[in-house]
C-alpha positions in Angstrom: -179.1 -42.9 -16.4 -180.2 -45.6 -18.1 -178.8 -47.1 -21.0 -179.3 -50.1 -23.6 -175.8 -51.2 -25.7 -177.5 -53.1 -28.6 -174.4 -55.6 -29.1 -172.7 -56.9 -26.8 -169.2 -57.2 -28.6 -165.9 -55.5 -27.8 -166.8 -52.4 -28.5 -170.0 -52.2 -26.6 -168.9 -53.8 -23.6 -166.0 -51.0 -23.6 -168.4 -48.3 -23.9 -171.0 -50.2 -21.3 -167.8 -50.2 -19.2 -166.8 -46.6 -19.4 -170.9 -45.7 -18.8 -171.1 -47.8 -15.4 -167.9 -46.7 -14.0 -167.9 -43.0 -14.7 -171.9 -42.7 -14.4 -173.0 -42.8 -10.7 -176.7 -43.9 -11.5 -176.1 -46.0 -14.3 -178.0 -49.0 -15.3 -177.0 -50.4 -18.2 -179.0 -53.3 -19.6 -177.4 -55.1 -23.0 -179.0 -56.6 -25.9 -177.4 -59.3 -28.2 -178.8 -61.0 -31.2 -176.8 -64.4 -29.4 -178.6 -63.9 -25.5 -175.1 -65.1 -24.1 -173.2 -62.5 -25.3 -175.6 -60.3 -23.8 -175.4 -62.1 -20.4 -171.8 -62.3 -20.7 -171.6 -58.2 -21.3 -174.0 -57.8 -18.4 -171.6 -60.1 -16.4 -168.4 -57.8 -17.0 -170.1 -54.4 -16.2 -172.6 -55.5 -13.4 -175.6 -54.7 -16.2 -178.3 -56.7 -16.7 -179.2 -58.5 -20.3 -182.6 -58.2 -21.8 -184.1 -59.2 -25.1 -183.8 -57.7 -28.7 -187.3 -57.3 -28.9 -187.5 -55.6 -25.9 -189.8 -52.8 -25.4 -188.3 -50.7 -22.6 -187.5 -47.6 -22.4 -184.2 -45.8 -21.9 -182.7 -42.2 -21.5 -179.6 -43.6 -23.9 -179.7 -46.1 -26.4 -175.9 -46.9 -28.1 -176.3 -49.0 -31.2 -172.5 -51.0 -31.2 -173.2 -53.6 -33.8 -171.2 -53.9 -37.0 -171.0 -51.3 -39.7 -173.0 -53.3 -42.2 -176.1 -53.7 -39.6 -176.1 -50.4 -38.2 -178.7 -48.5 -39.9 -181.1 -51.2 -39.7 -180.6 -51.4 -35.4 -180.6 -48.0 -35.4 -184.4 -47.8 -36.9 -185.8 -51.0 -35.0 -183.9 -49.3 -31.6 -184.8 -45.7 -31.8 -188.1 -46.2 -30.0 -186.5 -47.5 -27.0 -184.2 -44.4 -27.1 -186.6 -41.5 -24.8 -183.6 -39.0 -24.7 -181.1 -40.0 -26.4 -179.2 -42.0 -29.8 -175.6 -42.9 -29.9 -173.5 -45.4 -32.5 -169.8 -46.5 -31.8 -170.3 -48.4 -35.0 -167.1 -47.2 -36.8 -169.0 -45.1 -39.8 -170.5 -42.2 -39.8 -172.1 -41.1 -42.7 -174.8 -43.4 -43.1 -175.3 -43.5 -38.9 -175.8 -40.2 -38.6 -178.3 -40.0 -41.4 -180.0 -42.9 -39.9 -180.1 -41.6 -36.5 -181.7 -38.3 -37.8 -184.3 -40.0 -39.5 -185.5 -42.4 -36.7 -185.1 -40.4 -33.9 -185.5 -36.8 -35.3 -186.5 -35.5 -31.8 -184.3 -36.3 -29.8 -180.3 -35.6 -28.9 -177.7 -37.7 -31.0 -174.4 -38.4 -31.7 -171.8 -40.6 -33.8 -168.8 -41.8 -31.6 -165.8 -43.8 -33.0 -163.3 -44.9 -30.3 -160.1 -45.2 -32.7 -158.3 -47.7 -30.8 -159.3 -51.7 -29.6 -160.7 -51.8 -26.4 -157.6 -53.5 -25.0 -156.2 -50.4 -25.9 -158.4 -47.7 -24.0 -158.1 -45.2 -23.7 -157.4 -43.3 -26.6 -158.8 -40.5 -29.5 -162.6 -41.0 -30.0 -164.3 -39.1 -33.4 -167.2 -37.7 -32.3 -170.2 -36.2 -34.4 -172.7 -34.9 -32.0 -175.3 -34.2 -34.9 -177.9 -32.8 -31.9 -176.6 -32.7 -28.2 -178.1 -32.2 -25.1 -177.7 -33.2 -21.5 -177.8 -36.8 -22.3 -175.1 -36.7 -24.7 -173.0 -34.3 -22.9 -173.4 -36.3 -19.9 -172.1 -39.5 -22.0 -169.3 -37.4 -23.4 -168.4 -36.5 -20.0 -168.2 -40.0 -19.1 -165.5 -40.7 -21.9 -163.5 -38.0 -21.1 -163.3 -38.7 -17.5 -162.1 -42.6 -18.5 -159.0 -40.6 -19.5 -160.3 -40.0 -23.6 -159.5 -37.3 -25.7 -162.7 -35.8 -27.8 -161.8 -35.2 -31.0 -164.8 -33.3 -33.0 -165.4 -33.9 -36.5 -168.1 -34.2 -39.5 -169.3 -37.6 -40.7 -167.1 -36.4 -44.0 -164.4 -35.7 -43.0 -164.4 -38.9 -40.9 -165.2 -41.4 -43.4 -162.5 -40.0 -45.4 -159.8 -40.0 -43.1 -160.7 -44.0 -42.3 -159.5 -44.8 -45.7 -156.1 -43.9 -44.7 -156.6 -44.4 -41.4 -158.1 -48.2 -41.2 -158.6 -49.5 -45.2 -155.3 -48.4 -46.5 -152.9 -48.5 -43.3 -154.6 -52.2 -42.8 -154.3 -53.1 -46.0 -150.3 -52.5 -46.6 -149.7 -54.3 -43.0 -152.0 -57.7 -44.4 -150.4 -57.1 -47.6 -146.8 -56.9 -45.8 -147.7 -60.1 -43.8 -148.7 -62.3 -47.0 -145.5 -61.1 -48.7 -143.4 -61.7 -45.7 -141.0 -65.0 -45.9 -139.5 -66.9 -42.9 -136.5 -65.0 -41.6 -133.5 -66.8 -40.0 -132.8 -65.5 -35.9 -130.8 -62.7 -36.8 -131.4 -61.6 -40.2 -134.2 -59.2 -39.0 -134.0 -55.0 -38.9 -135.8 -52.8 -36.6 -138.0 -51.8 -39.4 -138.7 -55.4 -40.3 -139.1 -55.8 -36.5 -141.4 -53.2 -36.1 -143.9 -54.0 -39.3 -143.9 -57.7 -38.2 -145.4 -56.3 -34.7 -147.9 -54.2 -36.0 -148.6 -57.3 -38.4 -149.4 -59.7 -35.1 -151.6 -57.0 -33.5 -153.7 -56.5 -36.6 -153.9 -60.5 -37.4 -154.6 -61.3 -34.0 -158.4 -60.2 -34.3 -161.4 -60.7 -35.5 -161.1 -60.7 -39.8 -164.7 -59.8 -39.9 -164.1 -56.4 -38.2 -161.4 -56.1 -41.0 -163.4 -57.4 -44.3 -166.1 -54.8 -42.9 -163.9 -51.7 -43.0 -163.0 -52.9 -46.6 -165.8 -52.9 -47.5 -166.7 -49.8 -46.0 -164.0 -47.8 -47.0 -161.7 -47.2 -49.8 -158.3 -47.3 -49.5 -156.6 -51.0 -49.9 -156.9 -50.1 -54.0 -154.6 -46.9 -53.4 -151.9 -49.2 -51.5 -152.0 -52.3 -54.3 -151.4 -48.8 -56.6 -148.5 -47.4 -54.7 -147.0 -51.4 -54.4 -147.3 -51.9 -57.8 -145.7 -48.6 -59.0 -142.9 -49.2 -56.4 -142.4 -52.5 -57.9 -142.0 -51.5 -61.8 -139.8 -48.2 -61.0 -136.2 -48.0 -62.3 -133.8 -46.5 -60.3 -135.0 -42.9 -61.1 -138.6 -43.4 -60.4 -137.9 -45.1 -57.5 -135.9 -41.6 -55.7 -139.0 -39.7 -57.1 -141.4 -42.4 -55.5 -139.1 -41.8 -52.4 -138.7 -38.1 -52.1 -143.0 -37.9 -52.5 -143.2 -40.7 -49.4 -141.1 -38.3 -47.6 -142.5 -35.1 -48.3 -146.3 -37.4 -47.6 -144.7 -38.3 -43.7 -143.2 -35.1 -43.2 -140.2 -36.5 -43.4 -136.6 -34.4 -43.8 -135.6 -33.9 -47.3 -133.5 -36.8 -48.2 -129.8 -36.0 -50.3 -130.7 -37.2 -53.6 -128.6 -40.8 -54.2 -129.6 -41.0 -57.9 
């Protein structure tokens, strides 16, 4: 098969990586708006790097650029797509509508691996808006890197990522801007465990971060929830409690009031 990745960044070097080891007859070519990060991508797989304004043709093409740029690659890329039109770009909404328009005739599908690459593998969302061998064969490929499939609709996907990414990343920056210095010992396993998450969701890129905010809602439901938290007397506070409970399926708590 062969296959473009139109960016070169973590995520399309992880699903250029999962294509050339899981595909026998895969060549997979990337293309980079910076030529050295194709190169480099190419480098890590065994690929090969060609141009952005390449004209060749592929069976797959998998747009993996950010969120905010994917509906224009996706209409400047379809023509080099013969069979197939993938996006790992973290929406799905607007991709899949994009998709349908630029490539209308051929097979397509929205994949969002939920998980850094570092991480792999993991859950991937997948919208296959019109499949076919090429996209089953891709699919495949995932699942035999040791990924689970999880169908969805671009709805129901784009709502769940303001929980999932906007809100859940929001409360842990939130957390780490609040967070004083802690003397050696003075810590709890709750503490503990929220200043880990905090390092692995600092120690990335903020870009990938500002673009899910802006993406998604979310963070204003959190600064909500804070700020509620924060003016509750005792009373309020239980109720606030008791709802965050019932919301993690959490055991009824005895009532302390």
């Amino acid at each position: 098969m062969k296959l473009l990745v139109v960016g070169a960044g973590e995520m399309g070097r992880w699903f250029g990586e999962v294509a050339a080891s899981q595909l026998g007859d895969a060549d997979v070519a990337f293309a980079d708006a910076d030529p050295d990060v194709a190169e480099a991508g190419a480098e890590a797989v065994g690929g090969r790097a060609v141009p952005t304004s390449t004209d060749e043709r592929f069976d797959a093409v998998c747009v993996a650029v950010p969120i905010s740029a994917a509906s224009e690659a996706i209409e400047t890329h379809a023509s080099n797509a013969e069979r197939a039109l993938v996006d790992v770009t973290g929406q799905m909404a607007d991709p899949v509508a994009a998709m349908a328009a630029a490539a209308p005739d051929r097979e397509r599908a929205s994949l969002h691996p939920l998980f850094a690459a570092a991480n792999a593998p993991g859950n991937v969302a997948v919208v296959a808006d019109e499949s076919g061998p090429v996209t089953d064969r891709l699919l495949d490929a995932l699942e035999a890197a040791g990924n689970r499939l999880v169908e969805t609709t671009p709805a129901d996907h784009d709502e769940a990522m303001e929980t999932v990414q906007a809100g859940a990343h929001a409360a842990v920056l939130a957390f780490a801007l609040a967070a004083d210095d802690v003397p050696e010992g003075l810590t709890t396993p709750i503490f503990e465990d929220l200043s880990a998450v905090a390092d692995q969701v600092t120690g990335n890129a903020p870009s990938v971060y500002a673009e899910i905010q802006a993406t998604f809602d979310g963070a204003d439901r959190v600064a909500d929830a804070a700020s509620r938290l924060a003016d509750a007397d005792a009373e309020e506070f239980a109720r606030l409690y008791r709802e965050a409970s019932a919301t993690t399926a959490n055991p009824e708590t005895e009532d302390e009031s």
